[in-house]
N, C-alpha and C positions, 0 to 999 in steps of 0.2 A: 426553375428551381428556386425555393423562398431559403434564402442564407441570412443568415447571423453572424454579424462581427460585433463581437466584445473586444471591447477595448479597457484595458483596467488602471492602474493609479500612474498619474503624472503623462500619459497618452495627451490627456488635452495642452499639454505644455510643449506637444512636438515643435520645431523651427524656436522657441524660448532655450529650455532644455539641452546641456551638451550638445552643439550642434558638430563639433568633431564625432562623437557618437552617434549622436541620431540624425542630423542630417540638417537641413535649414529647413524644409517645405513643412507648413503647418499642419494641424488638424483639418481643417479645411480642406486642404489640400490632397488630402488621404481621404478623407469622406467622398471626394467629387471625382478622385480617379477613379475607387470601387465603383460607385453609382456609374459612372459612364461603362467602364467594365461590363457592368453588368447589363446595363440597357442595350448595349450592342448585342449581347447574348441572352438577351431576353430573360433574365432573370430577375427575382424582385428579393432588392436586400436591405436590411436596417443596420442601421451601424449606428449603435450606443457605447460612451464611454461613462467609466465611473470610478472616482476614486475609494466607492464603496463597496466594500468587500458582498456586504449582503444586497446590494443592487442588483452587483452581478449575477448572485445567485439566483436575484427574481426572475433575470429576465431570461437564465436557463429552464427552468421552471416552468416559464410563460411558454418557452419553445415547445417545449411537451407539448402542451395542448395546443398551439398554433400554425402547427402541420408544416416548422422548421425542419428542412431538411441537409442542411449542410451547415455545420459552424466551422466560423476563425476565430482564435481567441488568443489576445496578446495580456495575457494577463497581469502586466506590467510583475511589481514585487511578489504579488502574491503567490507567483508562479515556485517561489523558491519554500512555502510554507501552510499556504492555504491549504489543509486536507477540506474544511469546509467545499470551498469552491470546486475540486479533484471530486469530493462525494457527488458533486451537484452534474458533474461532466461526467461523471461513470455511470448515471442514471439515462443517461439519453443513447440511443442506440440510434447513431446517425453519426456518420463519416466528421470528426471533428480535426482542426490540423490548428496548431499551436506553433502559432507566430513573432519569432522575436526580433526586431527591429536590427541590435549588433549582435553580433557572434558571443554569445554567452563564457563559451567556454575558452575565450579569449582573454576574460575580464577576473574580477574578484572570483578567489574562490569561491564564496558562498553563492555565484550567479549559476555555479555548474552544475548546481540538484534542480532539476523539476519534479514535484509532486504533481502535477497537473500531467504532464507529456505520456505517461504509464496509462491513465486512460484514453489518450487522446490517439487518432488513426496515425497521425504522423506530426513531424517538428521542421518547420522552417528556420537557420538561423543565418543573421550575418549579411543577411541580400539587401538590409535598404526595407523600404517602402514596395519595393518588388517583390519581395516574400509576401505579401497578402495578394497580390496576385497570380505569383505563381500558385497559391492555395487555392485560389477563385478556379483554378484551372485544373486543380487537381479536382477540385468538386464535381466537374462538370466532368469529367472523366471520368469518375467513380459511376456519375448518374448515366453517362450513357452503357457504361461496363450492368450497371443493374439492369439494366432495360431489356439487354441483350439473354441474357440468365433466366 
């Protein structure tokens, strides 16, 4: 299975960044657990982050056409306002799960609207660095639940 994880604004500041909130382990650290992840499961995944609201949307985009079959996407802020990025994930007709690092509806109010989560298959929140794995896992569930169909 070829997976995409987006990662969006201030992601590359993980283990810097509120580490009460988001944890101590860095960027790094979350690229090489997916990667292993995934290599045990034979799957092949890219993981880009971008404090770029239109980056992101490239490399949704790019997915169309590059026979991406499963996204993660932590779209850090933009989650709470980007309809641009929401249009760009409503466009892809591939099992998508929207990944947040704390517990959103935990925190400020304004962290508890997703415009993005309404298009997306499902929402991880609050697990840590675990919720993109448990997503990796959902993927891979989905893809053998199609296989079977």
């Amino acid at each position: 299975m070829k997976i995409l994880v987006l990662n969006g604004p201030n992601l590359n500041f993980l283990g810097i960044r509120e580490k009460g909130i988001y944890g101590k382990e860095d960027y790094a650290f979350l690229v090489s657990m997916l990667e292993e992840k995934a290599g045990k499961e034979g799957h092949e995944i890219e993981a880009f982050q971008s404090n770029l609201e239109g980056a992101l949307i490239d490399k949704l985009q790019e997915a169309y056409h590059s026979g991406v079959e499963g996204i993660i996407i932590n779209p850090g802020a933009f989650t709470h306002y980007s309809y641009a990025l929401r249009d760009a994930l409503a466009s892809l007709e591939i099992p998508k799960i929207e990944v947040h690092i704390s517990n959103v509806h935990k925190r400020e109010e304004f962290r508890h609207v997703s415009v993005t989560a309404p298009v997306c298959t499902g929402q991880i929140t609050g697990l840590g660095l675990s919720g993109y794995i448990l997503a990796m896992d959902y993927l891979k569930y989905h893809e053998n639940l199609t296989k079977k169909c």
